[in-house]
N, C-alpha and C positions, 0 to 999 in steps of 0.2 A: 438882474437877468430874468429876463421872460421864460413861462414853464417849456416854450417850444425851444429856447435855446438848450437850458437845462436839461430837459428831456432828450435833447439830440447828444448831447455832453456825457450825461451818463450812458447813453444806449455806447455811443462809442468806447468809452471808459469798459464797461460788460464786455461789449464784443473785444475789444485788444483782448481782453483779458480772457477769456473762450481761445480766442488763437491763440494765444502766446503758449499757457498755460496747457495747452490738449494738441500744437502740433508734433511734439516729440515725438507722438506714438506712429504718426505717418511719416510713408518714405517723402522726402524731399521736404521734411522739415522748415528748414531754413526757408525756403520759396514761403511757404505758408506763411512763416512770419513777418519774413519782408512785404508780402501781400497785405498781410493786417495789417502794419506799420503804415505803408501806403493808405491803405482805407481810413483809418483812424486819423490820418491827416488831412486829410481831403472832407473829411467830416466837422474836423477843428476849423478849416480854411473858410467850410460853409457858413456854421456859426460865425467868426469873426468877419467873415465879409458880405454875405448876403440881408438886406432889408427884409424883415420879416413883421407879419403884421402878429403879434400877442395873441392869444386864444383867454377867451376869459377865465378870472383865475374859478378853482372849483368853490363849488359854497360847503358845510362845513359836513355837508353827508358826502360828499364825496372825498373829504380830505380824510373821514375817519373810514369809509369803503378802501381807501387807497392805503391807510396805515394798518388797517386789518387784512390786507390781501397779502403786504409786505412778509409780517408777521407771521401769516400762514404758509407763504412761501420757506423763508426761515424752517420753520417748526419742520414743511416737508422731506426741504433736503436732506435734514440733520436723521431725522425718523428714517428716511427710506438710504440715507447712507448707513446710517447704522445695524437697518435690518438686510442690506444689501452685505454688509461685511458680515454683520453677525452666518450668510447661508453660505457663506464662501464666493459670494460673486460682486467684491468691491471689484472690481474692472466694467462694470454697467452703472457704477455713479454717476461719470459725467454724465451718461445720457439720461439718469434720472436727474440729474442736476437741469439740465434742459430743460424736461417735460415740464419740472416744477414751475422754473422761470417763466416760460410762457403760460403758463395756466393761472400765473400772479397777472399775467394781463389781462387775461378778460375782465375783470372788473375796471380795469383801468377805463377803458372805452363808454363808459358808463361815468364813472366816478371825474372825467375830463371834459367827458361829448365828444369826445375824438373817435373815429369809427376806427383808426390807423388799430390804434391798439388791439381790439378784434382779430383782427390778421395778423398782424404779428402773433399773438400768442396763438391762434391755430396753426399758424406756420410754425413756430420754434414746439408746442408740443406735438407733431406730427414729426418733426424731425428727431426728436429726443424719444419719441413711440418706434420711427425706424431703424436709430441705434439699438435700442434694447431688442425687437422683433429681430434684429440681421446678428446681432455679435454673437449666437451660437456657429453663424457660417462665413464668419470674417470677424476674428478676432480686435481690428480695429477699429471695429463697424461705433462702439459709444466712442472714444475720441474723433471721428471722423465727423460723428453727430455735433460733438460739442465746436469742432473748427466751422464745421455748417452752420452753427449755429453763431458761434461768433459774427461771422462776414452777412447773415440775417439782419443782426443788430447792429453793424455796422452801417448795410443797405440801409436801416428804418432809418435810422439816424440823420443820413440826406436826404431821405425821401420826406423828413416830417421837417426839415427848411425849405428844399425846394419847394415843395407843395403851399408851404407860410408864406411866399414873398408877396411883398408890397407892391407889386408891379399889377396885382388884381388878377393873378395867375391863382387858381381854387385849388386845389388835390385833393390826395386822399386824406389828410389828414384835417381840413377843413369841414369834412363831412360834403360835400358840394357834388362830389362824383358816387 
């Protein structure tokens, strides 16, 4: 499997898991998740049916930037969930769980040559910087972050096959636009 299949695979995989996992805190729950269940299929459908041209694989400074970003990602949620529960404000995880996730992307976009990655993770850390700024004045403001963020990673997910197809159609994740 090519890294643009893969990569669309796990973003989808992330993102269900962002909805599934963080819609209970919002009303209308259930829609939420039927939405993500939706999106994550329609993401699978892409991968398995659209012609995509491979992005070359990374050389080997970029596989170790991408397994050191990983890492660091790790090391931050577990750190800033611990010191989020240790001050009395475990209900601001998920949205530091966000910030972390996209901030493990900017390297990516470097470590791939994919500009996609860039965006995406100033998008999901913007999103997980507006749950934690808002949940003093809406309590559901970090799950609402992490569902935002789910259907994010669900968007990148199609957007980095439809942009790949073989049809000589460029996007954003070709670098081209």
């Amino acid at each position: 499997m090519d890294g643009r299949r893969l990569g669309s695979l796990v973003g989808a995989v992330g993102g269900l898991a962002f909805v599934l996992l963080s819609a209970g805190e919002l009303p209308a729950a259930w829609l939420w998740r039927v939405l993500g269940v939706v999106a994550a299929l329609a993401v699978v459908a892409c991968v398995a049916l659209l012609p995509s041209d491979p992005p070359p694989p990374p050389d080997r400074r970029g596989v170790r930037l991408y397994g050191w970003s990983v890492v660091l990602m790790v090391l931050a949620i577990f750190a800033g969930a611990r010191v989020l529960d240790a001050s009395g404000h475990a209900g601001l995880v998920r949205a530091w769980v966000v910030v972390a996730v996209g901030l493990h992307f900017l390297p990516f976009a470097r470590a791939f040559s994919q500009p996609l990655f860039t965006r995406l993770g100033v998008v999901l850390a913007v999103v997980g910087v507006l749950g934690l700024a808002l949940s003093p004045a809406y309590d559901d403001a970090p799950g609402a972050a992490a569902v935002a963020a789910g259907f994010v990673l669900l968007a990148a997910g199609a957007a980095g096959m439809l942009a790949g197809r073989s049809s000589g159609a460029a996007g954003p994740v070709s670098g081209s636009r």
